[in-house]
N, C-alpha and C positions, 0 to 999 in steps of 0.2 A: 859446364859447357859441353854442347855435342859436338863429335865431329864427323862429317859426313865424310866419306872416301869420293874422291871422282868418278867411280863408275855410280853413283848414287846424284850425284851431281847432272850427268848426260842423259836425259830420261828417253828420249827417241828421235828416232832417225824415219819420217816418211817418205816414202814414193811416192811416185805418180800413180793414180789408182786407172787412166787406161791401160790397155795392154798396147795400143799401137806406140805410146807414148813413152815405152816405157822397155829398162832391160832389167832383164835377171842380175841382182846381185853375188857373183863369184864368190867375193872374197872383200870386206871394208876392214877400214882401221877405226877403232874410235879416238874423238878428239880431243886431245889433250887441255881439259880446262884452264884457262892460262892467270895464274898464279895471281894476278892483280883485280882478276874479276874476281876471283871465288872471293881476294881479303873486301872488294868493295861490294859482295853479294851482289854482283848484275848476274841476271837470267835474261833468258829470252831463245826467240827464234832466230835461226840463222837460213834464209835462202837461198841457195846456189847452183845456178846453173849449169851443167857440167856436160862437156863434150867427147863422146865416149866413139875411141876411133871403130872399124868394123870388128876387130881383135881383140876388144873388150877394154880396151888402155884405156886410160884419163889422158887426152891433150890437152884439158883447158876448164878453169875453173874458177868462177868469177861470183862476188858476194851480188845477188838481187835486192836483196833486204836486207836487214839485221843490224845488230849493235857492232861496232865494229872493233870494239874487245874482244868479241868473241867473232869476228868474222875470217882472221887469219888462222883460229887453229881448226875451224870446219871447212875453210878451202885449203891445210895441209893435210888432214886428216881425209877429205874425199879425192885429193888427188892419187894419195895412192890406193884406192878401191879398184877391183876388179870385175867387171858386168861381162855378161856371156857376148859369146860372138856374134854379128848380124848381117848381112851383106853390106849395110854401107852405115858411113856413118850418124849417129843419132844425137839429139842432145834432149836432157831430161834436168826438169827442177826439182831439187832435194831440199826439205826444210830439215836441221839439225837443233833438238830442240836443248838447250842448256837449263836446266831449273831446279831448282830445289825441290825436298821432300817435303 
């Protein structure tokens, strides 16, 4: 039997490909794969909206898409990410993509 580690598990994290649309990522945490997917092997995409004050903070971070096994630990995981600062505030959709090798 193999066994994959979680960071082998989490394969990427997209942005928004405008620049108007979009901030600089600071500083992210990855998402911890949550024990009951990885034993029932669900993957997938997770989409999340995320509202990012002028300070770079996460106020607010809500699933758009996704399976929702894996939707609470890519909205605990982006809430504490930090994006550069901007005059006001912005909000940007991040897809977190969970998958096997």
């Amino acid at each position: 039997m193999v066994r994959l580690g979680i960071a082998a598990l989490v394969l990427s994290v997209t942005l928004p490909l405008h620049a108007a649309d979009s901030r600089a990522v600071k500083s992210r945490v990855a998402p911890t794969y949550p024990e009951m997917a990885k034993r029932l092997r669900i993957t997938g995409v997770v989409k999340v909206s995320v509202t990012i004050a002028p300070d770079g903070s996460v106020t607010a971070v809500k699933t758009v898409t996704g399976n929702s096994m894996l939707s609470r630990a890519a909205e605990d995981a982006v809430s504490k990410w930090k994006f550069a600062s901007a005059a006001e505030e912005s909000t940007v959709e991040i897809d977190i993509n969970f998958g096997g090798s």
